[in-house]
C-alpha positions in Angstrom: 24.9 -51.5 -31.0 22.3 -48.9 -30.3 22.6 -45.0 -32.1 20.6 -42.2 -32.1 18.9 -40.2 -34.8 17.4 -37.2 -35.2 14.6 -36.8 -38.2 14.1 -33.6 -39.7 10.7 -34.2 -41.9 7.6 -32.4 -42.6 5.6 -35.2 -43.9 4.2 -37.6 -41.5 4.3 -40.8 -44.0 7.7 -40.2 -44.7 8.8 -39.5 -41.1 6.9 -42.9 -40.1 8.3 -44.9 -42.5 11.8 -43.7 -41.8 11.6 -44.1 -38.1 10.1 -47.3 -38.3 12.8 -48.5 -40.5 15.5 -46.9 -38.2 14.5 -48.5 -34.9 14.5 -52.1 -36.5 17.8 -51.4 -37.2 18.7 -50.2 -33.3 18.3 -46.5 -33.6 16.5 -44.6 -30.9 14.8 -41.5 -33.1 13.8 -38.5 -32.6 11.3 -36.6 -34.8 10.5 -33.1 -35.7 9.4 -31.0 -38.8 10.5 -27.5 -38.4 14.2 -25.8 -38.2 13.4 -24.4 -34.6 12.4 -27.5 -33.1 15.8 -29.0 -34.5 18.1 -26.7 -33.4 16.2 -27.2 -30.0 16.9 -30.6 -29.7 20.2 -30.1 -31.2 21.1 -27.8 -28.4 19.3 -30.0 -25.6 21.1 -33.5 -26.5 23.3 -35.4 -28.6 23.4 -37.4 -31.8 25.4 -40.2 -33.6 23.1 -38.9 -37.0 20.9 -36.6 -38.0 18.3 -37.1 -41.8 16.9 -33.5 -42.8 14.6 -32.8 -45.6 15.4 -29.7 -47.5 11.9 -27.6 -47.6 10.5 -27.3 -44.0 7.9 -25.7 -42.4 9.9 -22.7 -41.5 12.9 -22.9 -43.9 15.4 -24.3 -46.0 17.1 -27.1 -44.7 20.3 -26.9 -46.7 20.6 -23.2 -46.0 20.3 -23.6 -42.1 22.9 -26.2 -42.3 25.4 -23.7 -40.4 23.6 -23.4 -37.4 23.7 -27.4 -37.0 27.4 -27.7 -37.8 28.1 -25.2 -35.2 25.7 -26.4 -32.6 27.2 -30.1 -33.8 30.5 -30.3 -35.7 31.0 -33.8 -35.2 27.5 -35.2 -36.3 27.1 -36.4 -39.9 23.9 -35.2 -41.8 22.0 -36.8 -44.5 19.9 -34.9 -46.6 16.5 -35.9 -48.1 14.8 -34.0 -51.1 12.3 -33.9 -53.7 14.0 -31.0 -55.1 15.9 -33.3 -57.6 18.0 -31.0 -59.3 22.0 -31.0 -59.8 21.6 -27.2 -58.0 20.4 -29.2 -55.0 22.7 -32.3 -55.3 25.4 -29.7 -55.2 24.2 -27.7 -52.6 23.4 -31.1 -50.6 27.2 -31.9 -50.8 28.5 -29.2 -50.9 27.7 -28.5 -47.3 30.0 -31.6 -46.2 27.0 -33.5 -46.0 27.8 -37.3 -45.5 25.3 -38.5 -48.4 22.4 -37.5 -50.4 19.4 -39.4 -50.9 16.5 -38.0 -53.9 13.2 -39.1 -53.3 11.3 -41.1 -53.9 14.6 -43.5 -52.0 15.7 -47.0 -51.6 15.0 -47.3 -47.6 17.4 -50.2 -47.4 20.1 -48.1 -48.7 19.3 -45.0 -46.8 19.3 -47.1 -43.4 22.7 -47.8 -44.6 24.0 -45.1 -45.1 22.7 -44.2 -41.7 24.3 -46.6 -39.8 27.8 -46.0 -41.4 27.5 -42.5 -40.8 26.2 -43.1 -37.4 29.8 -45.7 -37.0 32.2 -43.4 -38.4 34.5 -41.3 -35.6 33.9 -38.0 -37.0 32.6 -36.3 -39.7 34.0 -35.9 -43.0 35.3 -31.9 -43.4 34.7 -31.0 -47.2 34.5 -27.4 -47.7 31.1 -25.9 -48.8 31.3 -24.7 -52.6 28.6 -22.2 -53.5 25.9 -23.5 -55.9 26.7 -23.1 -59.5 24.3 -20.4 -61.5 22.8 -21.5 -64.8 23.7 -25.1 -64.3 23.3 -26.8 -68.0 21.7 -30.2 -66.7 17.7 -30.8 -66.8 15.5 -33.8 -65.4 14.1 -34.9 -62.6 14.2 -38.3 -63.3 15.7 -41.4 -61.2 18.5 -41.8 -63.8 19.0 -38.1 -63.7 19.1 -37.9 -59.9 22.4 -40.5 -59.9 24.0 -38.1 -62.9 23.5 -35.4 -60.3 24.7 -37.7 -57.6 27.7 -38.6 -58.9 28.7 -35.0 -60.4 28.4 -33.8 -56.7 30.8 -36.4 -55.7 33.6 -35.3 -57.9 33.7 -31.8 -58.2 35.4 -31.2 -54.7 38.3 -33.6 -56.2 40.4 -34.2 -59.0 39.8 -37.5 -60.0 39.7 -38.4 -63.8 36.4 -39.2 -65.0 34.9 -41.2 -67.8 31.4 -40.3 -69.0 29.8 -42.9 -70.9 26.7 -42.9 -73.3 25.2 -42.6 -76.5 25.2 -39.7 -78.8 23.6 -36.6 -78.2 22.9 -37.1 -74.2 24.8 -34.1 -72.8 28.0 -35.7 -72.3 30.3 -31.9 -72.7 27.5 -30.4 -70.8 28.5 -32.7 -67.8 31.9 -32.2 -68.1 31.3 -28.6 -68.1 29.2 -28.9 -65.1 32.0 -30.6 -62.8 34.1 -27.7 -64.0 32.3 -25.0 -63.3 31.3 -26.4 -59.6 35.1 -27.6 -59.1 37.7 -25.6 -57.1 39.3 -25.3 -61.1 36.0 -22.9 -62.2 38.2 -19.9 -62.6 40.4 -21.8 -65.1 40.1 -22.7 -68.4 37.9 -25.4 -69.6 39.5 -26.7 -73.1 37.8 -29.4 -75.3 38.8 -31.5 -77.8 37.2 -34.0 -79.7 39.3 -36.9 -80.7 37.2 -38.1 -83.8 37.2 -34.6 -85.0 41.1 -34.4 -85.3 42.8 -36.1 -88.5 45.2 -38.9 -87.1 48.4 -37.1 -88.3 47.4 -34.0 -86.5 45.8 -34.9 -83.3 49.1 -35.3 -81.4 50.3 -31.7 -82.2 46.4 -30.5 -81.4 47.1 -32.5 -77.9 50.7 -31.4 -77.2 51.5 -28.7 -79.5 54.6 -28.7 -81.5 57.5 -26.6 -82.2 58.4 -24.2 -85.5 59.3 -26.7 -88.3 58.4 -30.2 -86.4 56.9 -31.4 -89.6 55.9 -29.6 -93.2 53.6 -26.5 -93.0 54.3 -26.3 -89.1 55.6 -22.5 -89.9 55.7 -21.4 -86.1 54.8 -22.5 -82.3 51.6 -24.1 -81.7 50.4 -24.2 -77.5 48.4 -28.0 -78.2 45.0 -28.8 -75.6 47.0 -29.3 -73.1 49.1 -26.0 -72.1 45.9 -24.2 -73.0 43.8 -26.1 -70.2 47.0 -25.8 -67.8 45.4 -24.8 -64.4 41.6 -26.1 -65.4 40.3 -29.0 -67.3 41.0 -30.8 -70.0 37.9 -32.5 -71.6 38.6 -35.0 -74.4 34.9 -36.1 -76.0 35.1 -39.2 -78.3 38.3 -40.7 -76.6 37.3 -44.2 -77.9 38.5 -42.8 -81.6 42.0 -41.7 -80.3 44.6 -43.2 -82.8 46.4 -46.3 -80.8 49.7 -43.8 -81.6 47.9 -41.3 -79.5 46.6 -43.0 -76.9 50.2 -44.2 -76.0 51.7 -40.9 -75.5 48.2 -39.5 -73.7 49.2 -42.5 -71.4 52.3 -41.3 -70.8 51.6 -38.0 -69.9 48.8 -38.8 -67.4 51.2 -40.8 -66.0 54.1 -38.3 -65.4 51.6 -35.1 -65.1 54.5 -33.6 -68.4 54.1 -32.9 -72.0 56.5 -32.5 -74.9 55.3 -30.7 -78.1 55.5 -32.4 -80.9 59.3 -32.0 -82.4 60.4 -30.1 -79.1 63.0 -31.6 -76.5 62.5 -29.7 -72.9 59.8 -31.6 -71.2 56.6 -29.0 -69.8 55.0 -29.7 -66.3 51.1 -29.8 -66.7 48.7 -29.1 -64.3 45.3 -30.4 -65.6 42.2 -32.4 -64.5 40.9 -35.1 -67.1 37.6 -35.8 -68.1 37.0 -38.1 -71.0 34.2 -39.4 -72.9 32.7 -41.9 -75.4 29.9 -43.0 -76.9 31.3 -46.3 -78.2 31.6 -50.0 -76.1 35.9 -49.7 -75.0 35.4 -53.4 -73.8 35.4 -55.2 -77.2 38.3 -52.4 -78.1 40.4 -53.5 -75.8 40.4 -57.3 -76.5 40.8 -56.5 -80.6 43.9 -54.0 -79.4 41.8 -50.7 -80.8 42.2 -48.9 -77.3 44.7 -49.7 -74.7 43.8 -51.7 -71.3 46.4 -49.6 -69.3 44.4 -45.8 -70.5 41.2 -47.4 -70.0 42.0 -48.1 -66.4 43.7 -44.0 -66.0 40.3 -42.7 -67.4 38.0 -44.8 -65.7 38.8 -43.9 -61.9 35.2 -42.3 -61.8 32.6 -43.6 -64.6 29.3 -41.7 -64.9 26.7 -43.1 -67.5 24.3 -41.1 -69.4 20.9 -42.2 -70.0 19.3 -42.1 -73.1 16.6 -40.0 -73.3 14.6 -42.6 -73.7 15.5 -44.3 -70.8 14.1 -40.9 -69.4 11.0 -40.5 -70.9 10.0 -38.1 -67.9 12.4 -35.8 -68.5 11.2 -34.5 -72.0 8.3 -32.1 -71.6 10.6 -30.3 -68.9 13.5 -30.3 -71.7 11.2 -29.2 -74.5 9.8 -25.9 -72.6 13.7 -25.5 -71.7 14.5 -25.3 -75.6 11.7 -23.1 -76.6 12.7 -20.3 -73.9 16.6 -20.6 -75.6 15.3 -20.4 -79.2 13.4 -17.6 -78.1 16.6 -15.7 -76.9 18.3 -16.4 -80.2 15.8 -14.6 -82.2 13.3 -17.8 -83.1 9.8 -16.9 -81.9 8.6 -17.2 -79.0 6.5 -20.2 -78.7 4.4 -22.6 -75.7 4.0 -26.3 -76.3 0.4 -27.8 -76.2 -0.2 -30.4 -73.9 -1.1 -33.1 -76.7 2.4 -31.9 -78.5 4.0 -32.6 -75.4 2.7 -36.4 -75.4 3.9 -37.0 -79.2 7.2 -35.8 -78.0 7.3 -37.7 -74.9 6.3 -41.2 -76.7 9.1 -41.0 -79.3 12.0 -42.9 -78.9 14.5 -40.2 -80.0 17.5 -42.3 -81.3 19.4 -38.7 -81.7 19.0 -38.1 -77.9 18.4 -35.0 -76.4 20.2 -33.3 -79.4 17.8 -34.7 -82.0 15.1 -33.1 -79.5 16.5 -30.0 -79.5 16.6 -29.9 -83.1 12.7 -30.6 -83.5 11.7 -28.3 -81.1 13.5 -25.1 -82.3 12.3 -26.2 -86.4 9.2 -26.0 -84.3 9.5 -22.5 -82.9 10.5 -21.7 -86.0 7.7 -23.1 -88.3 4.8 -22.9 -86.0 1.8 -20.7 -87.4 0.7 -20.1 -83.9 2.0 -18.9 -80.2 1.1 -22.6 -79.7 2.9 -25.5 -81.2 0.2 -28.4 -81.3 0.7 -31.7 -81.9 -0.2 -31.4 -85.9 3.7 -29.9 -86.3 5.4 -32.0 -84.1 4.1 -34.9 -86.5 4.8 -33.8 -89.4 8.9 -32.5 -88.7 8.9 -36.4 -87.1 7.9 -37.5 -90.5 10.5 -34.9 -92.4 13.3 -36.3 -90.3 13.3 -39.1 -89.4 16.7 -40.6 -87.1 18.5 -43.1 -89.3 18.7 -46.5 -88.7 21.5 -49.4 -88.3 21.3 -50.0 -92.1 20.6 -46.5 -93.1 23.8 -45.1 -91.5 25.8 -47.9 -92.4 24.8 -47.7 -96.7 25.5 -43.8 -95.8 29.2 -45.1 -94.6 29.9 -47.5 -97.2 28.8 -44.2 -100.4 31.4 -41.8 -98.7 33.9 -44.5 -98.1 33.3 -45.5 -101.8 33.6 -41.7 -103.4 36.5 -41.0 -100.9 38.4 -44.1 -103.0 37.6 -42.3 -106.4 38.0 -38.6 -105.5 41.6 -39.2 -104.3 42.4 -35.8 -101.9 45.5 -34.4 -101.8 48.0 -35.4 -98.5 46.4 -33.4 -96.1 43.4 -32.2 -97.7 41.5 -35.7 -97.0 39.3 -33.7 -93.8 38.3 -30.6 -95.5 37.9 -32.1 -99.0 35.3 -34.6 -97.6 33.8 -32.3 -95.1 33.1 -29.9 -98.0 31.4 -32.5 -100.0 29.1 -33.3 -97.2 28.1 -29.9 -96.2 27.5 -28.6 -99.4 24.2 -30.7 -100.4 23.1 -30.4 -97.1 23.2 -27.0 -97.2 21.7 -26.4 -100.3 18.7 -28.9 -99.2 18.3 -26.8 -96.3 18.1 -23.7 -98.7 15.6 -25.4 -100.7 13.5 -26.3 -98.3 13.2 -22.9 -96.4 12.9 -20.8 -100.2 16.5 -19.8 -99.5 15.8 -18.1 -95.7 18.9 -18.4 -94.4 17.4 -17.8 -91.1 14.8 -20.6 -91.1 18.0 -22.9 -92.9 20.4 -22.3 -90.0 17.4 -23.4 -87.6 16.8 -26.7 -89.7 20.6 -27.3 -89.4 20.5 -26.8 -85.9 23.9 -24.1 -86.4 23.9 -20.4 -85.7 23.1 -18.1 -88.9 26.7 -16.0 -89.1 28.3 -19.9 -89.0 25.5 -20.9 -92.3 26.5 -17.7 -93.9 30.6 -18.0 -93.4 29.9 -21.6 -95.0 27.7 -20.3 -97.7 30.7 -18.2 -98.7 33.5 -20.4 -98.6 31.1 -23.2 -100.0 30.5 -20.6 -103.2 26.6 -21.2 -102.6 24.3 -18.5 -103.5 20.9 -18.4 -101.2 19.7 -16.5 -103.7 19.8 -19.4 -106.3 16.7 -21.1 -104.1 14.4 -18.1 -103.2 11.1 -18.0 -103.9 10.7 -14.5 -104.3 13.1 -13.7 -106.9 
């Protein structure tokens, strides 16, 4: 079967390659590199496809888009770019486009995609959705662009999705993305983190419950789900749900109804479900720890997060991204030397881009200089160093051991051992920074009114660690 194409490209080696590719496949092509010339030919002849770069020689692809679904309503586009951003994935798709292809591209895969396009009877009619502003996603990298890819699959849908990967990769930040570029933008985005949550409480934080359901339940409580009714509900760490939990969580996404905790009518929800975990749900599921049947209602669409190591590209960009926020929080305002910006690039940041965030804003805030040379990034390396399999695990087994001897009181076990934990670390933070609470709530990585509320209710006195006093 013969089709025919029409390329949109301004670089020659690209447009070459393409065609070549196309006509051993039975296309007839037709090549141009400018928005005038296109809707020339568009308007002159007919075509089963058409491929268009995004930056031409006289515009914006993307943006010119109407004019060819006018001229054409029928033809499918696919759109080409070196632009690799989630802005332009979304744009890209958000036009009705029939696929997206980054480049550099698999050429097998887009002659593919060109003949199905080419085969289908008409083109598909998603609406255009405007491009989201301040979109919380950086990197240009190859395992980037599929994030991007698949985020601008889903957010013209309702599809659950489950985004996988290790801790501290941006997994809210994605959910908040398909959010905010979803039809549901103008409503509530709720989030709640299941390993966060006490077991005994995490069904009434879910559902809500009604005045005396259980002791110290003194009035109504509207649970995750009535307050995301209308927008979505994102539920980070789902792989530590209680088995209790997960049941009735099954249930509702089942039935699209809740019932609060200790209440009898039955509430319609209307909600879209985006989960997330950072653990393995495979061996769960065979020892029982997660159920098969929730596993396969969260993972209609799975998108999996590199590691930032996996994107070793992607940090320089990141680390300027973090310096311009610190310096809109108050931190100085600082530029990364090119020699610091190889030591962060070769590490292999088990913390993710989180643990990279935290280096670079201790940076900002420690740095003698407007520049932050390599000398710094060294030695906070040194100073903090991720922990290890065996560290983390000798750090489990100490608080499992003094949770045994200190005993809490029923329903005091979360706060009793949170406070423990914090209150060293705080005062080490103290310590280290002469008791600038400032500089402290940097090296924590949490905002300075949080440190202070904490110092209060921790009965820690800064003063006790200044150096001036």
């Amino acid at each position: 079967m013969s089709w025919s194409a029409l390329l949109v490209e301004d670089d020659a080696a690209i447009a070459t390659v393409i065609t070549a590719a196309l006509h051993e496949e039975g296309f007839t092509v037709d090549r141009c590199d400018s928005i005038a010339e296109r809707d020339r030919l568009l308007a002159d002849g007919h075509y089963d496809v058409m491929l268009t770069d995004v930056i031409l020689t006289d515009g914006d692809g993307i943006e010119t888009l109407g004019t060819v679904q006018a001229l054409r309503p029928e033809m499918p586009v696919i759109i080409l770019s070196a632009q690799n951003t989630l802005d332009t994935a979304v744009r890209a798709t958000g036009t009705g486009a029939f696929e997206y292809f980054p480049k550099p591209f698999d050429l097998d895969e887009l002659v593919r995609a060109a003949r199905q396009a080419a085969d289908r009877a008409e083109r598909e009619g998603d609406s255009a959705v405007e491009p989201g502003q301040g979109l919380p996603m950086i990197g240009r990298s190859p395992a980037m662009q599929e994030v991007y890819r698949m985020i601008s699959r889903v957010v013209r849908n309702d599809l659950t999705v489950l985004i996988l990967g290790e801790s501290g990769t941006g997994k809210e930040l994605v959910a908040e993305a398909i959010h905010q570029l979803g039809h549901r933008q103008e409503g509530p985005f709720v989030a709640l983190n299941a390993a966060a949550i006490p077991r005994e409480l995490i069904e009434s934080e879910l559902f809500g419950h009604e005045k005396g359901a259980f002791t110290g339940a003194v009035s109504r409580n509207i649970g995750k789900f009535e307050q995301a009714n209308g927008g979505t509900l994102f539920l980070d760490e789902i792989g530590d749900m209680p088995v209790e939990a997960q049941t009735r969580l099954l249930r509702t996404l089942q039935s699209g109804r809740i019932r609060r905790v200790g209440g009898r009518d039955e509430i319609a929800i209307d909600v879209r479900i985006i989960a997330a975990t950072n653990r393995d749900l495979g061996p769960m599921i065979a020892e029982g720890s997660f159920r098969e049947d929730l596993f396969y209602r969260l993972n209609v669409v799975p998108i999996r997060l590199p590691a930032l190591r996996e994107r070793a590209g992607d940090v320089e960009p990141l680390a300027h991204h973090f310096l311009r926020l610190a310096a809109t929080e108050g931190l100085p305002s600082r530029r990364l030397s090119d020699t610091a910006a190889d030591v962060l690039a070769a590490q292999p940041w088990r913390g993710n881009v989180r643990e990279l965030r935290n280096v670079v804003y201790r940076a900002a805030l420690l740095a003698r200089d407007d520049v932050i040379d390599a000398a710094i990034i060294r030695q906070l390396l040194i100073e903090s160093p991720a922990l290890d399999d065996g560290a983390r695990a000798d750090f489990a087994n100490a608080l499992r051991a003094w949770l045994g001897e200190a005993a809490p009181k029923e329903g005091q076990l979360y706060h009793t051992a949170l406070a423990a934990f914090e209150k060293p670390l705080f005062e080490h933070a103290l310590a280290r920074t002469g008791g600038n609470q400032l500089r402290a709530a940097a090296m924590l990585g949490i905002n300075r009114n949080t440190l202070r509320k904490r110092l209060s209710d921790l009965e820690i006195d800064p003063e006790r660690f200044s150096t001036t006093s």
